[in-house]
N, C-alpha and C positions, 0 to 999 in steps of 0.2 A: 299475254301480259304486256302492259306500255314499255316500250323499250327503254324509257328514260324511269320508270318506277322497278326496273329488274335490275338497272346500273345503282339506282341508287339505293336498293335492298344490300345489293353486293357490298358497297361503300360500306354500310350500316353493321351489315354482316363481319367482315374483315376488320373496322377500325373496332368493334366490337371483342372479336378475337386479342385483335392488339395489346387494349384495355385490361380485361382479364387477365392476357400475361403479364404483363405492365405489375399489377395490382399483385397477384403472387410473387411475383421478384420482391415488389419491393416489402412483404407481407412476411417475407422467411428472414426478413433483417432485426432483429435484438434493437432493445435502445443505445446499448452503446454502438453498435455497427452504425445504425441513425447520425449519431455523435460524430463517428468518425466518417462519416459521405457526407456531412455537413462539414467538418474540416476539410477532407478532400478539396470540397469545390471552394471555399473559404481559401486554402493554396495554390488555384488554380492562374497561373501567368497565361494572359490571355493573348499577352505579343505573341506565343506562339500559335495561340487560336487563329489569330487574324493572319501568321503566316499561312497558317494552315486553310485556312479559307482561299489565300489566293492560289494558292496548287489548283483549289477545287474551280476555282475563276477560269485559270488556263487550261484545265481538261475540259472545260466546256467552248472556251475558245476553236481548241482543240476538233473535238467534234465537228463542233461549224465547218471548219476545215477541211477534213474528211467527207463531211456529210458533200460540199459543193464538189467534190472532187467525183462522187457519184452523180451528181445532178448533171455536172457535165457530160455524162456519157451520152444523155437523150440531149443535146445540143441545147441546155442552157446554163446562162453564168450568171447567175447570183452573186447581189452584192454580198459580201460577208457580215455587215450588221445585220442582213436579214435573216440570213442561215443562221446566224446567234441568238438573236430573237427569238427567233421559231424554237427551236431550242430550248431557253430558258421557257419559254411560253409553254412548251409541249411538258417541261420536269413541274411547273407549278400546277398545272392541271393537273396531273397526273398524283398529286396529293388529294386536292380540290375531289376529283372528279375520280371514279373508279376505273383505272387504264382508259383513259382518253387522253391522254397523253399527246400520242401519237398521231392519232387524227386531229387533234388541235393545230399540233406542230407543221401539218401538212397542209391543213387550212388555211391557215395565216401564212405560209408559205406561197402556196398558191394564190393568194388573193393580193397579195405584195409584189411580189417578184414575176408570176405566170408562168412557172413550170407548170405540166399537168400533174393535177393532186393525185388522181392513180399511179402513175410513174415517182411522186414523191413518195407512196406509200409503199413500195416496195423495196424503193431506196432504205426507207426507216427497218425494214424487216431484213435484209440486209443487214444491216448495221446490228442488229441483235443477235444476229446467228455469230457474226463477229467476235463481237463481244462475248458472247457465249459459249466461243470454241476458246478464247482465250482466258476467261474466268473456269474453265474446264482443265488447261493447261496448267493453269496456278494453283489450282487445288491439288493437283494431281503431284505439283513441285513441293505443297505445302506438306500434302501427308505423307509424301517418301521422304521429306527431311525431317520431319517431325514422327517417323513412324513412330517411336520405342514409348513415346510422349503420348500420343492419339490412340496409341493402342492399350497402353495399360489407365487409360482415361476411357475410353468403352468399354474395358471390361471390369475396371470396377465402381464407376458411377451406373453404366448404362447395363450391359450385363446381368452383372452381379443381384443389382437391385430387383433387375425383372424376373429373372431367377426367382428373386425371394420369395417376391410378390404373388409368383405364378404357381410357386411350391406349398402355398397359404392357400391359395383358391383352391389349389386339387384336391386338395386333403379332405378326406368325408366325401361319402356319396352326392351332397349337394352340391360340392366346388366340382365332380367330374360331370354333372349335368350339366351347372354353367358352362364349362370349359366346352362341353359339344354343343351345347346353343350356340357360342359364339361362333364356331367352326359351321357348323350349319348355316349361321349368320352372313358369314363371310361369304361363305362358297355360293351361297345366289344373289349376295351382292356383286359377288364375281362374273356370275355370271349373268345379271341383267348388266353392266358394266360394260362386257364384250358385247352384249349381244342386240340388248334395245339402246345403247348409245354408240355403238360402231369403233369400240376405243380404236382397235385392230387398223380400222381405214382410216380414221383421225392420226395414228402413230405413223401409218406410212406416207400420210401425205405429210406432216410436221417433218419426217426425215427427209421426202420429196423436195418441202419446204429450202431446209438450210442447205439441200445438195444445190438449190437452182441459184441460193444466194451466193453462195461460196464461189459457184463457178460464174456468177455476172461481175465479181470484183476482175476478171480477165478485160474485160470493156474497158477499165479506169487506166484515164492515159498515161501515169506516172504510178507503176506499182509500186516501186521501193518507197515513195513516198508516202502511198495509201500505209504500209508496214508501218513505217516511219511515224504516222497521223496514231494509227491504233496501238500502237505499243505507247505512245506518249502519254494516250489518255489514262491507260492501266500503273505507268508511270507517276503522273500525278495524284491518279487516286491512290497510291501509295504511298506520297511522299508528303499529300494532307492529314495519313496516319499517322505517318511515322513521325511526323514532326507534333504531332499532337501531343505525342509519349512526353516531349519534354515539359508540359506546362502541367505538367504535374511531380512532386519528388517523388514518388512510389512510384511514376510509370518512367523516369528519365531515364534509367537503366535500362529498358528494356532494347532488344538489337531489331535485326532485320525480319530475324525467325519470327519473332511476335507481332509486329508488325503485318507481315506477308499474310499470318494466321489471322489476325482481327481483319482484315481484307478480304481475306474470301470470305470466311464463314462470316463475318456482317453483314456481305454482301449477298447473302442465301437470305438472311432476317427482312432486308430489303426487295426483295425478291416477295417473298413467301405473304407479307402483310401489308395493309396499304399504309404505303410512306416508311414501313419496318416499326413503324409504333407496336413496343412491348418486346416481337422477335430481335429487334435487331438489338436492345439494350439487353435481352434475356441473354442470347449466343457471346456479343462482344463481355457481358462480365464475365460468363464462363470462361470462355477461352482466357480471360488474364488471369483466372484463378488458376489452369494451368500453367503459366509463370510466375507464381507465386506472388499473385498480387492477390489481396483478401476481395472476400466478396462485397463491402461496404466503398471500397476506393474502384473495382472493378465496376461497381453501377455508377458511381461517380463520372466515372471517366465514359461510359457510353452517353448517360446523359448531356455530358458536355459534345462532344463531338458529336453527335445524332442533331442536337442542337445549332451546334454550328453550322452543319449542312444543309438542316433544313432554314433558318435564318438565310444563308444563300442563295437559296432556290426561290425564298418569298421574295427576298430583294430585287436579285437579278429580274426574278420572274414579273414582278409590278413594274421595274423601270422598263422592261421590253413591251408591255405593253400599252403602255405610255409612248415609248419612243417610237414603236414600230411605225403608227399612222401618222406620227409627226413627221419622221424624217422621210417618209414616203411622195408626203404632200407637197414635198419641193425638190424640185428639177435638181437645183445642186447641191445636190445633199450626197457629195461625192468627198468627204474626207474620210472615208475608208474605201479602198483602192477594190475592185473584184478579186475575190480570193480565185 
């Protein structure tokens, strides 16, 4: 199959998925819940949207940062509007286009500045194992501080319910047939899984993967700094949440704990669907319905901030590529210094 007609199945696929979810969420709201997510957003103080947007400005600054601080190791210096470009340029594809992201960001990278694009692409993979140990870190801070909260929220939403559900199909000789179809089902999905797509060797090179990334951040000439660059970005993407909580009254209240939580697990929803359309509004209501925010002001508030971010990404993302070929085409177009 055409490689640009399997990318864009995926897209179709995924924003598909999103949709669906999207459509259920908002599908289990009553009219009056309707009422009140229209008031929500109706109270919604957007001065803190817009502060909250610049947090999201400066972790992507951020990045750029970071990112040339790798570039350097293979002996080149990048201007830092271009590292930011590439950047912004890599998060708007990356809605756009089904994870191409990444090689956009390295394209336009390379084609600007002349690092080699293979060596910028391993930088970018790098950077996500990164990221990935430390969104691994946070989760791991969120659910020991939240355990008593997260735990009796799995087991009687998630649990409980499956329980029911699975106590209803057993019952009578038909629900125990189902139940071994599916088990049957399973088990040679299993194992065509392991066995004609090679998870097994996929797993160990993906682990191979982040051991080779983890240990080339050793190369980068200023470590504390590189710490420094990556904690700031986790920093700000936390501090675009948390400041978000106020422009709403039903979320002003909330502290750091809710916050921390809408963070990771939105950031699973962004992850898991393209751009987090549906997931990432479905997990961030839930998780404020465990702080006692309803589920009407809870979809409220994802769709403002999901919104906000991506408005940021579209922006940033169109003025970089605009700017990128212009301020390239001229020699002094040195008012931002090499990072």
């Amino acid at each position: 199959m055409n490689k640009r007609i399997a990318n864009l199945l995926k897209l179709l696929l995924f924003l598909g998925i999103g949709v669906v979810i999207l459509y259920l969420v908002s599908s289990t709201l009553s009219e009056e819940e309707w009422t009140e997510m229209k008031a929500a957003l109706g109270s919604t103080n957007y001065f803190f949207i817009f502060i909250s947007m610049l947090f999201g400005t400066l972790s992507h600054l951020i990045r750029a940062l970071r990112w040339n601080q790798m570039i350097h190791t293979f002996g080149h210096r990048p201007k830092l509007y271009n590292s930011f470009f590439a950047v912004m340029i890599g998060y708007i594809a990356n809605i756009a286009l089904f994870r191409m992201g990444e090689i956009l960001r390295c394209g336009f990278m390379a084609r600007y500045d002349e690092p080699p694009a293979d060596k910028l692409f391993g930088t970018v993979i790098t950077e996500r194992v990164i990221d990935l140990i430390i969104l691994i870190v946070l989760m791991a801070i969120t659910v020991l501080w939240q355990y008593d909260l997260l735990s009796a929220y799995f087991y009687d939403t998630i649990y409980s319910g499956l329980a029911e559900k699975l106590n209803g199909l057993t019952s009578g000789l038909g629900g125990k047939i189902l139940v071994l179809s599916v088990l049957i089902a399973l088990a040679a999905g299993g194992y065509f899984l392991f066995k004609r797509l090679k998870i097994m060797d996929r797993l160990q090179k993906f682990i191979s993967g982040i051991k080779d990334g983890v240990l080339s951040v050793k190369d980068v000439e200023n470590i504390p700094l590189f710490l420094v660059y990556s904690i700031g970005i986790w920093v700000c993407y936390f501090m675009m949440m948390y400041i978000a909580f106020f422009a709403m009254p039903a979320t002003s209240e909330l502290g750091i704990a809710a916050g921390l939580a809408v963070l990771v697990f939105g950031s699973i929803g962004i992850i898991a669907v393209q751009g987090g359309v549906g997931a990432y509004h479905l997990i961030v209501q839930q998780v404020l319905i465990l702080f006692g925010i309803t589920a009407a002001t809870g979809l409220a508030f994802a769709w403002v901030i999901w919104s906000a971010q991506t408005l940021l990404i579209v922006i940033l993302g169109v003025l970089s590529l605009i700017l990128m070929p212009m301020l390239n085409k001229k020699s002094d177009a040195g008012f931002l210094s090499n990072a």
